[in-house]
N, C-alpha and C positions, 0 to 999 in steps of 0.2 A: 507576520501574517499579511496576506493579500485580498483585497474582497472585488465584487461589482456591487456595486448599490443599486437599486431600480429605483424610482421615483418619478413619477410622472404626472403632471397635474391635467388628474380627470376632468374637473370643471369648466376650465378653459378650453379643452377640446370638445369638451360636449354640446358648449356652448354655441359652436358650429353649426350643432341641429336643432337648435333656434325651438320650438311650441315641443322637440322631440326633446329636449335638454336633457331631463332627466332621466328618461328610458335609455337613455345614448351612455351616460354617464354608470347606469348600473353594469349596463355590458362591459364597456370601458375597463373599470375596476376588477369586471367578470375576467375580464381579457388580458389584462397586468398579470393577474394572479396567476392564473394559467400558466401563461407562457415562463411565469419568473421562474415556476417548477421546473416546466420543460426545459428550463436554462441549465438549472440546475441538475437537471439526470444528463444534460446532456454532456456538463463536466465528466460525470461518472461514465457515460457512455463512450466517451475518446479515449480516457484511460483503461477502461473493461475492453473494447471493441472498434474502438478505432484504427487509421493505419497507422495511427502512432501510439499504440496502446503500448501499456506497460509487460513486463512479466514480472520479475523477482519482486518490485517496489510496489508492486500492485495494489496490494489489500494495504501499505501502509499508507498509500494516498490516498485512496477514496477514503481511509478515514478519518483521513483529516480534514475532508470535505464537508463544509457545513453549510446549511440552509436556516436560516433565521427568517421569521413571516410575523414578526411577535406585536413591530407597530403598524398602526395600521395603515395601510397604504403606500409601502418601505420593504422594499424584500432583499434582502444583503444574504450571498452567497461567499462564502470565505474559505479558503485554504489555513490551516492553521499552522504556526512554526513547524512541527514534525514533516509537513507535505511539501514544504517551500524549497527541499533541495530538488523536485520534482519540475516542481511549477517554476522556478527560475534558473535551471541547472548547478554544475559544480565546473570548476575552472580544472584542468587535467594539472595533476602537481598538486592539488592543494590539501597539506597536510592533515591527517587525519585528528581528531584530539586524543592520541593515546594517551598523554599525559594523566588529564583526570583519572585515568583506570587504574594507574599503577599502586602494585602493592609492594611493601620491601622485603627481600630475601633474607638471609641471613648475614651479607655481607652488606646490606643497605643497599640495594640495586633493584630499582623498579624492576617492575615485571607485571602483565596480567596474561589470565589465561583465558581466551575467548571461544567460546560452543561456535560449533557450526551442526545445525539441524540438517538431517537432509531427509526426513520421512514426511514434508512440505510436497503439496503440490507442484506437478512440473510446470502450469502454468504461472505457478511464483520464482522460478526460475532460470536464469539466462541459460544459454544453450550449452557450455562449457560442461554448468553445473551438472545439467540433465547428462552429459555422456559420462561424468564422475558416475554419477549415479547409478548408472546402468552396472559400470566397474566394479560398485562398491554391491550392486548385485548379486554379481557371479560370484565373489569372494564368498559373499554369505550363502551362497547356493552350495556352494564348495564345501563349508561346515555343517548342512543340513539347517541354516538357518532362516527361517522363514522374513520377508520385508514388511506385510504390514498384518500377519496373519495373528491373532494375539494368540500368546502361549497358554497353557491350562498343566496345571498339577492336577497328580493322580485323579485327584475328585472330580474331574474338571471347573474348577475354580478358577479361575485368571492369577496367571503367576505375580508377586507385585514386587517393584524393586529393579535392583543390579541384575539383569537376568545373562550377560555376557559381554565379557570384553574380550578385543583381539587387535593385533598389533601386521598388518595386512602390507604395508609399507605401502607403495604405490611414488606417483611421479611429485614429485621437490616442489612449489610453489612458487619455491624464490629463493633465493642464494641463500643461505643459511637457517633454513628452515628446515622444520620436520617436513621426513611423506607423508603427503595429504591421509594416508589412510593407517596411519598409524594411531592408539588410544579410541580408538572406535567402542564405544559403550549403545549397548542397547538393554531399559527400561520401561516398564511398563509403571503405570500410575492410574492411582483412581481417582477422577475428576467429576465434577458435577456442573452441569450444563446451565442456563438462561434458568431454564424452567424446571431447575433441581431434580430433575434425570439424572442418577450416576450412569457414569461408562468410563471405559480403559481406556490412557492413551498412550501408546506405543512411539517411544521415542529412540531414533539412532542418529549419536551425536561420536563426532569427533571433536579433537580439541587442539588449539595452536596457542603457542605461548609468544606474546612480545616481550621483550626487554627493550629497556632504558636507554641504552644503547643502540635498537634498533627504529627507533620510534621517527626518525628521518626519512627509513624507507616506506613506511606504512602511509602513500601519496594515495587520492584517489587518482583513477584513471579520466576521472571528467566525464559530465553526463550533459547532456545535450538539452537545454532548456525547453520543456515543452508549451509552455501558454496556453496554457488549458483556459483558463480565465480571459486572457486576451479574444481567444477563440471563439470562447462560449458570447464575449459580449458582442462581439460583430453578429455572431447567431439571433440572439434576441434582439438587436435593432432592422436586423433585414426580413425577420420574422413578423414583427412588429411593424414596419413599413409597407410590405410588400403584402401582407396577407390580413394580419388581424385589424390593423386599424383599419385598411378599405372594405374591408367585410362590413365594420360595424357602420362605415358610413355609409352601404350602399342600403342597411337597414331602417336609417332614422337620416340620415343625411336629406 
């Protein structure tokens, strides 16, 4: 985990404005508070919207973004372990942990089989996946089958289950692997929301198998360290310098 801590002693600076101390000191605290937020959207705001925003890793960063305001006067903004391959990058080459996954065959030879979702938002991801996408389209256009339209039996009911596999082949991934577009399964499921709303959720998933043997190849490509945190904290001190504190001193100063 990563954090920025805010702390700042109000008192001492309030004390500046000498018979105004304590009107200076409430803003002061007014003014911490404020901006520790605005610190903190503005983490979320680089990765949603900035020129270094994210795509595919998106949603699992920001939510590992945390805001804590709980002591008083102490506002810690943290990345938690799931968000840090973000906020610190990945070194290219560095082995993936296939290991933990593995299950044994019948001849005692790891293996696991891993989902890849694609009825995800294009803004979650990278550009590669979005032209798969479009491929994995046609193919289904090709069978009469609809991408995110949900299917309905006679009654019109929402169908629920295994509603279609197909086996579409498509381009290799990598030397001894299946086509990416092979084992294609699309399901529908009944899920129920936050606020206990049911609704349908229409899923089209293919599936890749590792082996034991391949678990060498399975490197990441290496991700580029973003400092979101680093970023965020020069923001709140130049914030903080240049704007809020000479406000409040040009108030009670």
């Amino acid at each position: 985990m990563a954090d920025i801590k805010i702390k700042i002693d109000t008192k001492s600076i309030a004390a500046q404005c000498k018979e105004f101390a304590k009107e200076a000191e409430r803003d002061i605290k007014l003014g911490v508070a404020k901006l520790a937020s605005q610190t903190h959207q503005e983490v979320l705001n680089m990765a949603q919207n900035g020129p270094d925003k994210l795509s595919s890793a998106r949603k699992k960063f920001t939510d590992s973004v945390n805001f804590d305001d709980k002591t008083l006067g102490v506002f810690i903004i943290s990345i938690a372990e799931e968000g840090m391959f973000v906020e610190e990058g990945i070194k290219p080459g560095t082995p993936m942990n296939t290991k933990a996954w593995l299950l044994k065959n019948d001849e005692g030879k790891g293996y696991k089989i891993i989902p890849f979702e694609w009825g995800r938002p294009p803004s979650d991801m990278p550009k590669k996946e979005r032209d798969y996408v479009q491929d994995l389209r046609k193919e289904l256009n090709a069978q009469n089958v609809g991408w995110k339209t949900i299917e309905r039996n006679s009654k019109g009911s929402p169908r629920i289950g295994l509603l279609h596999e197909f086996n579409f082949g498509g381009p290799l991934p990598g030397k001894g692997n299946t086509p990416i577009f092979n084992r294609v399964r699309i399901e529908q499921k009944e899920k129920t929301d936050e606020q206990g709303k049911k609704f349908i959720q229409r899923n089209i998933t293919t599936f890749r198998t590792v082996r034991e043997d391949q678990v060498g190849k399975w490197v990441h490509p290496g991700l580029t360290p973003k400092h979101y945190l680093e970023k965020a904290e020069t923001f709140f001190w130049k914030e903080w310098e240049e704007k809020v504190l000479p406000e409040i001193f040009r108030k009670w100063k």
